[in-house]
C-alpha positions in Angstrom: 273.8 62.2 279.9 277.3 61.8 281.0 278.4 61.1 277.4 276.5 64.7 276.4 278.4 66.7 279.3 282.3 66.8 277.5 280.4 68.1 274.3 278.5 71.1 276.2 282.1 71.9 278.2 283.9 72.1 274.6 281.0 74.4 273.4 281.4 76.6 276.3 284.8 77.0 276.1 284.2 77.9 272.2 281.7 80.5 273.1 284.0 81.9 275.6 287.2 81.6 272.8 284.8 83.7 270.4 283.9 86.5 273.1 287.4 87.1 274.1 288.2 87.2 270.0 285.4 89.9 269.4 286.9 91.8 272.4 290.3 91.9 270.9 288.9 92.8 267.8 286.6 95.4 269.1 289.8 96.9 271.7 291.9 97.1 268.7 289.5 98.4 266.4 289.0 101.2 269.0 292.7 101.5 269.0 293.2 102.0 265.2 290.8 104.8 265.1 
C-alpha cells in the first residue's frame, strides 16, 4: 500500500498539470478570437 501511494501522488499532479494546460489553452484560445 505504501509503495502504491508515490504512484497515485505523481498521477494527481499529472491530472492537475493537464487541467491547468487545457485552461491556458482554452484562455488563450478565447483570447485569439
Amino acid at each position: 500500500m505504501e509503495a502504491e501511494l508515490p504512484l497515485v501522488v505523481v498521477v494527481m499532479e499529472v491530472v492537475m498539470f493537464s487541467n491547468s494546460l487545457e485552461e491556458k489553452r482554452s484562455s488563450v484560445a478565447i483570447v485569439a478570437s
